[in-house]
FIKOLZA-1660 file (N, C-alpha, C; in steps of 0.1 Angstrom, whole numbers, plus 5000, padded with zeros to 4 digits):
% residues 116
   i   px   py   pz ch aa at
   1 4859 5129 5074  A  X  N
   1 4861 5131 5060  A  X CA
   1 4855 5144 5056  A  X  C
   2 4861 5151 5052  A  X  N
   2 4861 5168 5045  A  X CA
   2 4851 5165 5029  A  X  C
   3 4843 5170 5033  A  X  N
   3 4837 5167 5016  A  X CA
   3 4834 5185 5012  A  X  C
   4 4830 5181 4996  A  X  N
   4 4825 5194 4991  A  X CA
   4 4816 5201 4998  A  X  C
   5 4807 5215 5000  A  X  N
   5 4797 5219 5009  A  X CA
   5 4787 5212 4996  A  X  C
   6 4775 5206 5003  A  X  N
   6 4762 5200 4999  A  X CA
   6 4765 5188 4989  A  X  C
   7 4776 5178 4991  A  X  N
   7 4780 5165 4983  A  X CA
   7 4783 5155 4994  A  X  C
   8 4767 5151 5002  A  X  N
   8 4767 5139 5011  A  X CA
   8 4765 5122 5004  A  X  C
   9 4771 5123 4995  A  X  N
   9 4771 5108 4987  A  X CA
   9 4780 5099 4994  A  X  C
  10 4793 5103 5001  A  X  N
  10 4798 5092 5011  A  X CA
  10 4813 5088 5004  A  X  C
  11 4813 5087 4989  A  X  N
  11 4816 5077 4982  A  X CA
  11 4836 5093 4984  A  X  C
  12 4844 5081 4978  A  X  N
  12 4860 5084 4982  A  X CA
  12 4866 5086 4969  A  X  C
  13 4877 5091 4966  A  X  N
  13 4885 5084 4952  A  X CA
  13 4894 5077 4957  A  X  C
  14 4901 5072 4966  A  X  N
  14 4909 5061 4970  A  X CA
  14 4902 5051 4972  A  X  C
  15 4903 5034 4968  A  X  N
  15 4897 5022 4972  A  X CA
  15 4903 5021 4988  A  X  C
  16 4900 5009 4993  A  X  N
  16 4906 5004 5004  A  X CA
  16 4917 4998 5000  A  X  C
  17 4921 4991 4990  A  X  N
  17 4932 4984 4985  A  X CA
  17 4941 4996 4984  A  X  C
  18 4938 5012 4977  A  X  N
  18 4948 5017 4977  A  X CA
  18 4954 5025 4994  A  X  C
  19 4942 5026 4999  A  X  N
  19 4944 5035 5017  A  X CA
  19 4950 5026 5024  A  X  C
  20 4954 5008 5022  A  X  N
  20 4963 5002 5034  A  X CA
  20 4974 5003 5025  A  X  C
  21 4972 4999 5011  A  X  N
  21 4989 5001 5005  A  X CA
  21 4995 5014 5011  A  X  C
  22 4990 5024 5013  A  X  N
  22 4999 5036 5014  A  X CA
  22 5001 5035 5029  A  X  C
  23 4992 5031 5041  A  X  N
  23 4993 5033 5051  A  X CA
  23 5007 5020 5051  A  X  C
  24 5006 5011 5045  A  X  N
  24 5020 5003 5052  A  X CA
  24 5029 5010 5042  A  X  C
  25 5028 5014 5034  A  X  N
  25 5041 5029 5025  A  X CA
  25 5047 5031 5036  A  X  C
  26 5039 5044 5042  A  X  N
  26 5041 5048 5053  A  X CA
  26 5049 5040 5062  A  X  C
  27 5044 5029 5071  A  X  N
  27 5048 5021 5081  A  X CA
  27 5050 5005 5080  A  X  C
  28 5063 5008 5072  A  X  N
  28 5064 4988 5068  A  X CA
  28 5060 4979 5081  A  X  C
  29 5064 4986 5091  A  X  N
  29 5065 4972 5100  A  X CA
  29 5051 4974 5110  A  X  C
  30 5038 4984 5106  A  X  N
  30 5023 4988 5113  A  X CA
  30 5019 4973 5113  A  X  C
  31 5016 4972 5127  A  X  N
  31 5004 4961 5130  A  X CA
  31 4993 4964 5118  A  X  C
  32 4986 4952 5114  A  X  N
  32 4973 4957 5109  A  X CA
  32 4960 4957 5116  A  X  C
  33 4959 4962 5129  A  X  N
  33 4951 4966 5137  A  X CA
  33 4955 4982 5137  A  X  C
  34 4965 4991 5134  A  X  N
  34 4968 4999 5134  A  X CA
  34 4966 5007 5118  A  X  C
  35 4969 4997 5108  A  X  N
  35 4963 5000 5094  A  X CA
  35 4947 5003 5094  A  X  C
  36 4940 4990 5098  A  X  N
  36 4925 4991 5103  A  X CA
  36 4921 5008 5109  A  X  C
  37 4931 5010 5121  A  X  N
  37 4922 5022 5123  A  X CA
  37 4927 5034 5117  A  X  C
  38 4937 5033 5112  A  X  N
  38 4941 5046 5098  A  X CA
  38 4932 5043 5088  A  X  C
  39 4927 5036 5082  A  X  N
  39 4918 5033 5073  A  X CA
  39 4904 5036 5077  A  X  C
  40 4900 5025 5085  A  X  N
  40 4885 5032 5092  A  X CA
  40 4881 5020 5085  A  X  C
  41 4886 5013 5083  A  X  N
  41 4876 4998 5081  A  X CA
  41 4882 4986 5091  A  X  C
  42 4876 4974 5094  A  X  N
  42 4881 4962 5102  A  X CA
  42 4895 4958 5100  A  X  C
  43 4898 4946 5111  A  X  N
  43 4912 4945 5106  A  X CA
  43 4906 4929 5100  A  X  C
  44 4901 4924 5096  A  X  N
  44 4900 4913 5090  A  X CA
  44 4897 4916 5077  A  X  C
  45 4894 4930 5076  A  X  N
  45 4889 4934 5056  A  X CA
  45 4907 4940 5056  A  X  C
  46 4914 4944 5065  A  X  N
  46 4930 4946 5061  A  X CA
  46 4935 4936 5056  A  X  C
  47 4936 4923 5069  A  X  N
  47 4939 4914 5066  A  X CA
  47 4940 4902 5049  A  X  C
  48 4923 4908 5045  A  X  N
  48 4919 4900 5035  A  X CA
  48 4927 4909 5020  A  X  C
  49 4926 4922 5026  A  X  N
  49 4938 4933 5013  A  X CA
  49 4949 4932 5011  A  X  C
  50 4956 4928 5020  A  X  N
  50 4971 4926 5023  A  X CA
  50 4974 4915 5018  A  X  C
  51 4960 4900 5022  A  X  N
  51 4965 4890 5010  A  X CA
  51 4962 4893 4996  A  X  C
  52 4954 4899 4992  A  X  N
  52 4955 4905 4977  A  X CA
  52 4968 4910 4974  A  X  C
  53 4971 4917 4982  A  X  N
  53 4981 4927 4980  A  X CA
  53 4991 4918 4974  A  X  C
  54 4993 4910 4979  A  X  N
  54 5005 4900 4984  A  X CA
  54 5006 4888 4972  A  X  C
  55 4993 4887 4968  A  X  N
  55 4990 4876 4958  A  X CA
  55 4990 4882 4947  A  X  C
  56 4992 4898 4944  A  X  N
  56 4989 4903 4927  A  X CA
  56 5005 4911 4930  A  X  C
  57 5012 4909 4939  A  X  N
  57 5030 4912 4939  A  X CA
  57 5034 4921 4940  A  X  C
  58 5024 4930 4947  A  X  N
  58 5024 4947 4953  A  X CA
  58 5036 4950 4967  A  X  C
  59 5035 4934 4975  A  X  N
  59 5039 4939 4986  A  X CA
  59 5047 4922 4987  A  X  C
  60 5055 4923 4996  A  X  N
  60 5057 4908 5004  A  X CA
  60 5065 4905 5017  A  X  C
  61 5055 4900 5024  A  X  N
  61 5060 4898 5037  A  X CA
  61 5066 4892 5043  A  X  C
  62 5072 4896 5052  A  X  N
  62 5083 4887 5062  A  X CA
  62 5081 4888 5077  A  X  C
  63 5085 4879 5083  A  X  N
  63 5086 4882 5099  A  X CA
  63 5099 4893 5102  A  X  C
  64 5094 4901 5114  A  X  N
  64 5107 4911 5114  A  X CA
  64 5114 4904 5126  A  X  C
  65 5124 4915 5130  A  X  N
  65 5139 4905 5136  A  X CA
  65 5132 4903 5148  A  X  C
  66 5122 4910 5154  A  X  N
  66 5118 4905 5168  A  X CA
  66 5106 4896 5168  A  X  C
  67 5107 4887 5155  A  X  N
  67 5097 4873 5159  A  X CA
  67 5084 4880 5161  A  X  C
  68 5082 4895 5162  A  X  N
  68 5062 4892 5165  A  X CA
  68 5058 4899 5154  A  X  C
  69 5065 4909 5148  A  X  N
  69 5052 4912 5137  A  X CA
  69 5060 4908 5128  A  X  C
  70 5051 4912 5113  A  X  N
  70 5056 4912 5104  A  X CA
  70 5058 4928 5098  A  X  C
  71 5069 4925 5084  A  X  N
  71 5074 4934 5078  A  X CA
  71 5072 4935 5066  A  X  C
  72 5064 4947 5058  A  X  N
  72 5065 4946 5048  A  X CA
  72 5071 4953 5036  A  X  C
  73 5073 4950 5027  A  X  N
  73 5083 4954 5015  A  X CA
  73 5071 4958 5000  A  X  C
  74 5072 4972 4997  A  X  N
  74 5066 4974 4985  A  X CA
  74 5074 4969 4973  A  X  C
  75 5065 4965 4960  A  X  N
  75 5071 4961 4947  A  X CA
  75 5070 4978 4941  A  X  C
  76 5075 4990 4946  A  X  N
  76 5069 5001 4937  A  X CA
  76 5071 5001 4918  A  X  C
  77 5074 4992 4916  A  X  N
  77 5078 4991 4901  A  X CA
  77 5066 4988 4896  A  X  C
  78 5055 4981 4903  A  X  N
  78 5043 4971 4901  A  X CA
  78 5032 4983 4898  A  X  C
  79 5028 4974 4887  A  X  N
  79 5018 4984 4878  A  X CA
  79 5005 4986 4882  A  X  C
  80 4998 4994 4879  A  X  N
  80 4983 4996 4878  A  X CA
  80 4977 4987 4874  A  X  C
  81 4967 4982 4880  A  X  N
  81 4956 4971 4874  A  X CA
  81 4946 4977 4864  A  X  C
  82 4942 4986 4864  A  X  N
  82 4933 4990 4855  A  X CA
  82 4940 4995 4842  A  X  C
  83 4931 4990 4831  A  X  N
  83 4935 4996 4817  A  X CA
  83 4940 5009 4816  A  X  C
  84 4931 5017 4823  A  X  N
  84 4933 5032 4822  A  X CA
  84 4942 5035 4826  A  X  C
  85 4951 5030 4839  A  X  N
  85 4961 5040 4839  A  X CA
  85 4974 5025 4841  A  X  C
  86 4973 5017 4827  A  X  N
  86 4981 5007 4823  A  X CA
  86 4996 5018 4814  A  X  C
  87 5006 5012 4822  A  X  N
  87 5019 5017 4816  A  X CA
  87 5023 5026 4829  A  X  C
  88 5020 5026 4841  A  X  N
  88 5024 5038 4851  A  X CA
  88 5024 5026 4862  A  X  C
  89 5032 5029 4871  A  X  N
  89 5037 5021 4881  A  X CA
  89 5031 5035 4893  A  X  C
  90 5033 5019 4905  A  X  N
  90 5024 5030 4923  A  X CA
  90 5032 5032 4926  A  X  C
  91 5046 5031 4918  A  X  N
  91 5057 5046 4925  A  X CA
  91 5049 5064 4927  A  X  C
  92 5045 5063 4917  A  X  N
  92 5041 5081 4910  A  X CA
  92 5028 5076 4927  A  X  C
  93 5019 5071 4930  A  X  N
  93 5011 5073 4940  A  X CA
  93 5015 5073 4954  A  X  C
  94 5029 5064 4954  A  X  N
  94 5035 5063 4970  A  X CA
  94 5039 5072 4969  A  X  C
  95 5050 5085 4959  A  X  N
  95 5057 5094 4961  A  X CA
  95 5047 5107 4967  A  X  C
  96 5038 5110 4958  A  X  N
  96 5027 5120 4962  A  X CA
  96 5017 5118 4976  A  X  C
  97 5016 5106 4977  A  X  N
  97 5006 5102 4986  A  X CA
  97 5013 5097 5004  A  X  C
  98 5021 5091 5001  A  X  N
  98 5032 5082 5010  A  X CA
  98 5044 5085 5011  A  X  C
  99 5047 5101 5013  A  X  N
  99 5065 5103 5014  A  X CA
  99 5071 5094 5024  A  X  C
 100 5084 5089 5019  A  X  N
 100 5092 5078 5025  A  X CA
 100 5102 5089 5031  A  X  C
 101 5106 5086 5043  A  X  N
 101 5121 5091 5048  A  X CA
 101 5131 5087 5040  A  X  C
 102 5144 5099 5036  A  X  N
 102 5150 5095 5028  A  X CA
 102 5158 5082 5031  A  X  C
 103 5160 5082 5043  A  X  N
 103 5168 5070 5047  A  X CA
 103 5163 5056 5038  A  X  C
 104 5151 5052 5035  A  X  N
 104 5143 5044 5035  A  X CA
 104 5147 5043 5014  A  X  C
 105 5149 5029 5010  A  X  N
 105 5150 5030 4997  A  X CA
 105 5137 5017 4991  A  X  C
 106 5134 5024 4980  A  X  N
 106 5123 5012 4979  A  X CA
 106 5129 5009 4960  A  X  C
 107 5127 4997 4969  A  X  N
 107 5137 4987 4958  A  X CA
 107 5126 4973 4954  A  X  C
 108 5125 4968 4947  A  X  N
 108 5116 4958 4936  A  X CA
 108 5123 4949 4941  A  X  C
 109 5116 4937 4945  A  X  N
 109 5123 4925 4951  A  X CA
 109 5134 4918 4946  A  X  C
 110 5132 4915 4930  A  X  N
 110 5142 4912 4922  A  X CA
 110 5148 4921 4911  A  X  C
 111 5154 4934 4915  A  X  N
 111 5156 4943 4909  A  X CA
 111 5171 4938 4896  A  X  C
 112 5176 4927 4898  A  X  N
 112 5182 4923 4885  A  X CA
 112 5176 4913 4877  A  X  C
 113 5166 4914 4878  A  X  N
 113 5154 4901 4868  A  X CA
 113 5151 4915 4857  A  X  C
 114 5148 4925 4863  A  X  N
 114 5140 4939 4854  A  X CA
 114 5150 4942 4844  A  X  C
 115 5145 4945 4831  A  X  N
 115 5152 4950 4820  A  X CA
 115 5154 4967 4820  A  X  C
 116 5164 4971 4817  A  X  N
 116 5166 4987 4817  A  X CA
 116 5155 4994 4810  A  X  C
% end
């Protein structure tokens, strides 16, 4: 980690909740042993984010066609949790943070439930 010269405080502006969302941006179908070590934390604290993730409707998982891993699918439409940056969706942070191959479309799971 690159810090300022003489700012040994440690501390990040990305959470861990937001550094595996982006790392599976990146790689829907990453083991999360592989997220773990792009992150630099355990894979049981991935594990335990991914069920958040999963439980507040950011992401949702499937098994992929070859039965061993799974696959994951972003809600990019899915808002900000905090007050402060309430009314902006983690498109604007996947796009900046997590470029997608264009091939790749990221689509809201029930995209005709959403009002124009």
């Amino acid at each position: 980690m690159r810090t300022r010269r003489g700012d040994h405080s440690g501390w990040t502006l990305l959470t861990n909740h937001a550094r595996v969302l982006l790392s599976i941006a990146r790689d829907p179908g990453a083991r999360l042993r592989d997220v773990a070590a792009e992150c630099g934390i355990t894979e049981r604290t991935v594990q335990g984010i991914v069920s958040d993730l999963e439980a507040a409707g950011y992401l949702t998982r499937t098994r992929a066609a070859d039965g061993r891993r799974n696959q994951y699918r972003i809600d990019t439409a899915s808002p900000f949790r905090h007050p402060a940056e309430a009314g902006h969706e983690i498109a604007g942070l996947l796009a900046l943070l997590a470029p997608r191959p264009a091939d790749v479309q990221d689509v809201a799971p029930d995209d005709s439930a959403r009002q124009p």
